[in-house]
N, C-alpha and C positions, 0 to 999 in steps of 0.2 A: 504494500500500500504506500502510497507519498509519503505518508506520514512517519513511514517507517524508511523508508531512503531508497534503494537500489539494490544497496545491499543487508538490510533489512535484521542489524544484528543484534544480538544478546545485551545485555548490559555489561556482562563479564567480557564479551569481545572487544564492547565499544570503551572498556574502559583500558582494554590489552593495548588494543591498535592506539587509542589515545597517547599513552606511553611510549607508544614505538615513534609517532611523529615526532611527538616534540624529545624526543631521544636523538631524531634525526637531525634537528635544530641544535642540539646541542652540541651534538660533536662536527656539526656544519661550524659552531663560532670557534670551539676550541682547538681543531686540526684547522682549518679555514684561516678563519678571520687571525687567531690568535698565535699560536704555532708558527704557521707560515705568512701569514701578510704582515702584520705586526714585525714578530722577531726573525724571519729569514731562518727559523729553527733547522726545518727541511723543502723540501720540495716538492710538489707535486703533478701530478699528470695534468695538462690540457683540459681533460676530458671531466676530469673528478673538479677541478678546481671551477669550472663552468656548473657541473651538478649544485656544488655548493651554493656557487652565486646564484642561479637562477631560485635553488633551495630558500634560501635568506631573504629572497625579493618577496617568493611567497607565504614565509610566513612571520617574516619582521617586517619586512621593510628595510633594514638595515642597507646602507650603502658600505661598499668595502673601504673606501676615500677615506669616508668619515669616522666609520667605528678603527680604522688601522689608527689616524690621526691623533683621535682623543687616548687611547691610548698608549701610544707612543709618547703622548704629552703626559700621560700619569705616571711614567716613570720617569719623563726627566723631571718635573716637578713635584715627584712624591711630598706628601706631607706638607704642602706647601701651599700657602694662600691661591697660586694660580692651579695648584693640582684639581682637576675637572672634578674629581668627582670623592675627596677625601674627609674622612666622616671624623678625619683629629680638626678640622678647621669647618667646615658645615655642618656637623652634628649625625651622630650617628641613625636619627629617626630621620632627620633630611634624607640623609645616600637611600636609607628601606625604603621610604615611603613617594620615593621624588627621583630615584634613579634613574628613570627612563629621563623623567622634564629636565636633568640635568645635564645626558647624554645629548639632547636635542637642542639644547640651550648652546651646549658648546659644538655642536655641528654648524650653527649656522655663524662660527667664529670663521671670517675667510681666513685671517692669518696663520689660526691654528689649522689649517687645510694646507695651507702652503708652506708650513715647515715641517712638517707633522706627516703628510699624507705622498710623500714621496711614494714610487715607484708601484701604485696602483695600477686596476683595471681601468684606460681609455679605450677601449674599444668602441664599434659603432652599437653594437648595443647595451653598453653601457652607456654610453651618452646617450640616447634612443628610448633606450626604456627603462630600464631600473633607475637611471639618475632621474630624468624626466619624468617618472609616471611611479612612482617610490611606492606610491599607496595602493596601484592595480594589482599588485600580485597578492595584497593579503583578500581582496575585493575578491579576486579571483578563489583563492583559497578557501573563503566563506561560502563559493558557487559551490563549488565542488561539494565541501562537507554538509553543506544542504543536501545536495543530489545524491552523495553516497549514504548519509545516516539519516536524511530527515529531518525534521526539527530539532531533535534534540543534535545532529553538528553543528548547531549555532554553541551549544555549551562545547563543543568539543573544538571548534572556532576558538571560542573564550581563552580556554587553555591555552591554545597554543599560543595567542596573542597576549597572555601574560605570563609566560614561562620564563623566555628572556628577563623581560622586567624585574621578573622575581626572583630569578637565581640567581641570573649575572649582575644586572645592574642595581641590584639592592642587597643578596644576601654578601655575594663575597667581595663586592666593592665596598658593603658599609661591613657586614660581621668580618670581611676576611681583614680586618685592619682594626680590631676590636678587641675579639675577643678569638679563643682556640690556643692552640700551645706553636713555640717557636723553636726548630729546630738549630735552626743559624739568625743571629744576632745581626740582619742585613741593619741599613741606617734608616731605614722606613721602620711602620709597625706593623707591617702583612705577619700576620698570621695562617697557621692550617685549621680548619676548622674540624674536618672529622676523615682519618685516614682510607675509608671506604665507600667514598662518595660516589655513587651508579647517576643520581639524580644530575650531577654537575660536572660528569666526564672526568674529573680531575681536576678542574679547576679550585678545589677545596684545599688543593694544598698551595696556598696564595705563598706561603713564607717564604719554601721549598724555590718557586718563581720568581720571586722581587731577589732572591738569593744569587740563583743562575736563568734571570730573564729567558737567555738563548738557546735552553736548551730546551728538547723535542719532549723530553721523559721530566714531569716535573715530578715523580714520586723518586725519593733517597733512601728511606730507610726500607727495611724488607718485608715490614707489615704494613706498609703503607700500596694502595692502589690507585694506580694511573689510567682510569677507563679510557682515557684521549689516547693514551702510550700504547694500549692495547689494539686498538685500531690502525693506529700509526706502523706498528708491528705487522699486522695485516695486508692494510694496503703497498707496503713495499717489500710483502711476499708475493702478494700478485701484481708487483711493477708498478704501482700508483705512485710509488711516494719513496724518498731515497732523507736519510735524515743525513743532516749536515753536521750539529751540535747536539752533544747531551753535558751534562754537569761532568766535570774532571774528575779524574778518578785521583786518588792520593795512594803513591805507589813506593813500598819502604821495603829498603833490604836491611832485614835483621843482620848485624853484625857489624854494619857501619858504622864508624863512631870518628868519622872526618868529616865538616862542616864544608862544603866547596857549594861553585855557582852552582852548580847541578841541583844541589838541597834546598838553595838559595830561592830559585826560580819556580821549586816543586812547591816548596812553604809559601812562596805567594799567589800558585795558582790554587793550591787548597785552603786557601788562608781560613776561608771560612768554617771545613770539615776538622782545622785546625784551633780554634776558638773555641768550636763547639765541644772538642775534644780537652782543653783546658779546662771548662765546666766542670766534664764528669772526671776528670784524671786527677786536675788539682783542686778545685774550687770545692766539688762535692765532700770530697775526703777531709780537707782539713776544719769544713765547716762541722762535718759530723763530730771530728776530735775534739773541737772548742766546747760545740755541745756537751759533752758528755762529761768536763769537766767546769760547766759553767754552772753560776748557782740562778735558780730559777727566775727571775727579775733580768737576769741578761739572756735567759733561752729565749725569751720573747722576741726579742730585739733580731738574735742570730735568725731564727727561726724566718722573719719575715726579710730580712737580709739574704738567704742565703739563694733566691732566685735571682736577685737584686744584683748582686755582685759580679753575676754575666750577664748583667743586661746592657744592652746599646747607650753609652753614657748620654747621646744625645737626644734619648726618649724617659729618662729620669724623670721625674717631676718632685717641687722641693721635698715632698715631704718624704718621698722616696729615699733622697737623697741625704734625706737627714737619717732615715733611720740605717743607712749604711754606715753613715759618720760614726752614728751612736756604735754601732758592730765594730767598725777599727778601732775606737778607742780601749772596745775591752781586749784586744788580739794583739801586737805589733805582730804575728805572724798572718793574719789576715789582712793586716797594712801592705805587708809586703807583697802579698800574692795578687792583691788588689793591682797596687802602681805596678808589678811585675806584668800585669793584662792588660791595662792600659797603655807601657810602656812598648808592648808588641803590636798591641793592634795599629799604634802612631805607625809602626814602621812602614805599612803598608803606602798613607798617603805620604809619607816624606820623602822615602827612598825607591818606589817602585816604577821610576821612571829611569833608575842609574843602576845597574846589577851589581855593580862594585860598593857605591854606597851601603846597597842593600846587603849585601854580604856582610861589610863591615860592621854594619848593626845589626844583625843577626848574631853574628859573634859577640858583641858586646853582651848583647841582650843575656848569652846562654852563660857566658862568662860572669854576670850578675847571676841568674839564677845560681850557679853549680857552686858560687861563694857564697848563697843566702841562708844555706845549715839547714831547709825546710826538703825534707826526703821527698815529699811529692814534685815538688817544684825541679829538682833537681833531675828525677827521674823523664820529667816530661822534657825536660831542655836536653838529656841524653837522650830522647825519641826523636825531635826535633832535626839528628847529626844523621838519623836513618831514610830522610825522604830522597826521592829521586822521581825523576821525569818522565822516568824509564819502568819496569817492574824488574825484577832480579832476571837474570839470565840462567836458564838451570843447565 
């Protein structure tokens, strides 16, 4: 009957197939739009990257110009009053409730189009139709789910046209810089929100990304899932898709204990896998020690200190930063492992434009630790003598 569509299905179907569209939408923006237009992560086929585009027309809207643009502008101005769409500087109910109006708001930015929106789709029908006629293909896509379900694809329409909205451009643009847990201590405040995200391709692991932007695979650790990476895996066993970049691997030969550029250059491409590893190697350890001989009026202090004390010092807030103060003062070994983390991460922006430099303070650095009498501290600056570029030769 009309009323029931063409294809005339269940509710457990229409709610199947429902899931499957806007599934298709999603891994359309994160291999698509995000992956490769955005970061050049990988590459793909003609043929898939045209599916996508015409995909996105019908059921966002979404130009590739614009959403490449605004994004490419959230990274260089993370965290920052010009950042499009940052929920530390417009409020986190803003990004939820307002992400679409905020993505549209800065599409109609020409400037942010022309620095932003390099090396996009000009084709004749992109200029033609999807830029020109932006709104037909979702028009079109409501024909459709009319003629295939009936009245009720006006609700299955609905979804689709608020899926993007609500995942992308509200959950992990506002929650992914909120709240969830932070592997790597990037200078933003992305966060991952939950390591088994189906509903958002992978896009949940936002930290993981603002970490290593460029690369294809944004899951790191081994219970974490990349439904985008899985795909991507896919389409370049059947020749779609060829990746370019993934996150660096940190490659260490046990028994080294000579500091040379080779370890030099390894410690600045993992620098991050490297921080994070200061945490749990130094930071966690000796914070346990303090505890365990601290009397109950400074467990407090430690206690809320001890996530504090690897945190990004330029996402601190005072009070933060007071109750770290209050934690050094009852430790001078906790003073030390502090400026000892502080004193490595400078190294990154001072000297990683000079290898030599960088060397130099690298050894300084380990040369401080291995005179600082703290066994953890010590141990990690003798890890530190083991990276390389390379992985062992067997």
């Amino acid at each position: 009957m009309w009323y029931t569509g063409f294809l005339d299905l269940s509710v457990w179907s229409l709610l199947g197939v429902t899931l499957l569209l806007t599934h298709v939408t999603i891994i359309a923006v994160t291999v698509y739009l995000h992956r490769y237009s955005a970061h050049r992560a990988l590459e793909l086929h003609p043929a898939l990257k045209h599916f996508f585009r015409f995909w996105l027309w019908l059921t966002t809207a979404m130009n590739t110009r614009e959403w490449t643009a605004i994004h490419r502008k959230h990274h260089a101005k993370c965290e920052t009053p010009e950042d499009p769409h940052s929920p530390v500087h417009k409020g986190l109910l803003t990004v939820l409730r307002k992400g679409a109006e905020l993505y549209m708001a800065e599409a109609k930015i020409e400037e942010t189009l022309r620095i932003y929106g390099k090396n996009c789709p000009d084709d004749w029908i992109e200029r033609n139709l999807y830029t020109r006629f932006p709104n037909a293909g979702i028009v079109l896509m409501l024909a459709l789910d009319l003629l295939l379900f009936g009245v009720i694809g006006l609700s299955v329409w609905a979804v689709q046209m608020l899926w993007i909205p609500l995942w992308a451009a509200g959950v992990v643009n506002g929650l992914g810089h909120a709240l969830g847990y932070r592997n790597f201590e990037c200078r933003d405040a992305a966060t991952n929100l939950v390591p088994w995200g189906i509903l958002i391709g992978g896009e949940e692991l936002h930290n993981n990304h603002h970490t290593y932007p460029n690369s294809a695979k944004l899951s790191v650790k081994k219970w974490e899932f990349d439904l985008g990476w899985a795909w991507i895996r896919l389409f370049s066993l059947l020749g779609l898709a060829e990746v370019k970049r993934t996150a660096p691997i940190a490659h260490r030969i046990e028994g080294k204990n000579q500091l040379d550029m080779d370890s030099a250059m390894a410690i600045l491409n993992n620098r991050f896998q490297i921080m994070a590893q200061y945490r749990r190697l130094v930071i966690a350890p000796l914070v346990r020690q303090e505890l365990a001989r601290a009397d109950a009026s400074v467990r407090r202090h430690l206690r809320r200190a001890k996530r504090l004390l690897a945190r990004e010092p330029s996402l601190l807030h005072d009070e933060q930063q007071a109750h770290i103060e209050v934690a050094l003062e009852q430790s001078q070994s906790l003073r030390v492992i502090y400026e000892q983390r502080l004193a490595l991460q400078q190294i990154w922006s001072r000297t990683s434009s000079n290898g030599h430099d960088m060397l130099v303070a690298i050894h300084h650095w380990i040369s401080e630790a291995e005179a600082s009498g703290i066994q953890v501290l010590r141990e990690f600056a003798a890890q530190l003598k083991t990276y390389s570029l390379r992985p062992a030769v067997a």
